[in-house]
C-alpha positions as a printed Julia matrix, in Angstrom:
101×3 Matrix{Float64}:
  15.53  -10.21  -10.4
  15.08  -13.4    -8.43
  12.61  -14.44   -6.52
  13.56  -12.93   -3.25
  13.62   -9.31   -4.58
  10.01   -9.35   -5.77
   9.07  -10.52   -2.44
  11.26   -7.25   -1.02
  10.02   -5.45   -3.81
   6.63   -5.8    -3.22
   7.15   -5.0     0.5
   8.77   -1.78   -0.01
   5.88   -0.86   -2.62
   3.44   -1.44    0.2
   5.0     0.44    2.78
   5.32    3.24    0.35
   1.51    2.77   -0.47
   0.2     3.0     3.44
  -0.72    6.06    4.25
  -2.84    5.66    7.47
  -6.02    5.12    5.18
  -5.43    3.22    1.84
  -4.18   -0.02    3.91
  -7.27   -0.01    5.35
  -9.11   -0.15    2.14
  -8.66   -2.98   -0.56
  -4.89   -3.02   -0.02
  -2.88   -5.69   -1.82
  -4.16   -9.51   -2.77
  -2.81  -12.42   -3.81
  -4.8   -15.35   -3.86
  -4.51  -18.85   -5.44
  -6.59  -19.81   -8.59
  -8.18  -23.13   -9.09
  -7.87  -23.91  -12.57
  -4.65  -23.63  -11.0
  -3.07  -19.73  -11.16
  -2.45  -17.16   -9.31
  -4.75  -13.65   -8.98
  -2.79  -10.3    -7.83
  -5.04   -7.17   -7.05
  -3.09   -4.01   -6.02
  -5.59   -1.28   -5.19
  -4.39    1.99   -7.25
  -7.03    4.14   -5.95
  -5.94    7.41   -3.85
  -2.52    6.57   -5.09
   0.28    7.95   -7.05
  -0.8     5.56   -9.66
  -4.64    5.85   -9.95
  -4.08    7.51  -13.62
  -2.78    3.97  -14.8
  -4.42    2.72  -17.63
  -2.99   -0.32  -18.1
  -4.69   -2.22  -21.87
  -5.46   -5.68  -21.07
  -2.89   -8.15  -22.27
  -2.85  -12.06  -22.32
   0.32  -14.08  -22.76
  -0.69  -17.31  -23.58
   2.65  -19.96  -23.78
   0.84  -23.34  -22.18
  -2.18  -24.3   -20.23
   0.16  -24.2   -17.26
   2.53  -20.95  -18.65
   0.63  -18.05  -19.04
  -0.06  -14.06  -17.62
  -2.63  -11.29  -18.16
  -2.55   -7.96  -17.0
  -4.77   -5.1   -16.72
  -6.27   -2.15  -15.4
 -10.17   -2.28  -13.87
 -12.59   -0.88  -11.73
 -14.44   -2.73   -9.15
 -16.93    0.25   -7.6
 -15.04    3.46   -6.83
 -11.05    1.48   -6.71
  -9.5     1.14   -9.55
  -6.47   -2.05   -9.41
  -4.28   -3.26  -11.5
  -5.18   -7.07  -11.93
  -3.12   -9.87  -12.8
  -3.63  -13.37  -13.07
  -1.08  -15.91  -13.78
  -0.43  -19.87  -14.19
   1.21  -21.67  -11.09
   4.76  -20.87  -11.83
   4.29  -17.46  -12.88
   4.04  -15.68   -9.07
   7.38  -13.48   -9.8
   7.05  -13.06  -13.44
   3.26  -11.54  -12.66
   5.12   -9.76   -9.65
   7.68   -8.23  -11.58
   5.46   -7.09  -14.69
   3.12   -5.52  -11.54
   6.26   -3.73  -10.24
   7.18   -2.36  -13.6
   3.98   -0.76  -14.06
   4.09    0.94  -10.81
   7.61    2.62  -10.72
């Protein structure tokens, strides 16, 4: 998958997701790192996913070349977290998609 289709990917998993309330709860996040990375929260709660467990999992290949995924809870949501290194946005995208097919 390139680029592009994670983007389209991700956008059809959102629309999919909204449901008059959950978009109005924690939603989707992607947000820039500063050691640098990347950080992807997808709010499972009240979803078709919530009974994701996903074992957290580090793939370490450089300082610069790296991914970790897992489930958590922050509260009463539950997300599945991902955190990447700065050229790792659609390989963390793409492991997040797979988990929630």
């Amino acid at each position: 998958m390139g680029d592009a289709s994670e983007i389209l990917a991700l956008q059809d998993l959102f629309v999919s997701l909204c449901d008059g309330e959950w978009e109005h709860g924690q939603g989707i996040t992607i947000e820039n790192l500063d050691n640098p990375g990347w950080t992807i929260r997808i709010c499972i709660s009240g979803t078709k996913f919530e009974n994701i467990d996903v074992t957290s999992t580090m793939t370490n290949r450089s300082d610069d070349d790296w991914i970790h995924v897992a489930t958590a809870r922050n509260g009463h949501d539950k997300f599945l977290q991902l955190a990447c290194g700065p050229r790792n946005l659609a390989e963390a995208l793409r492991l997040a998609l797979s988990h929630l097919k």
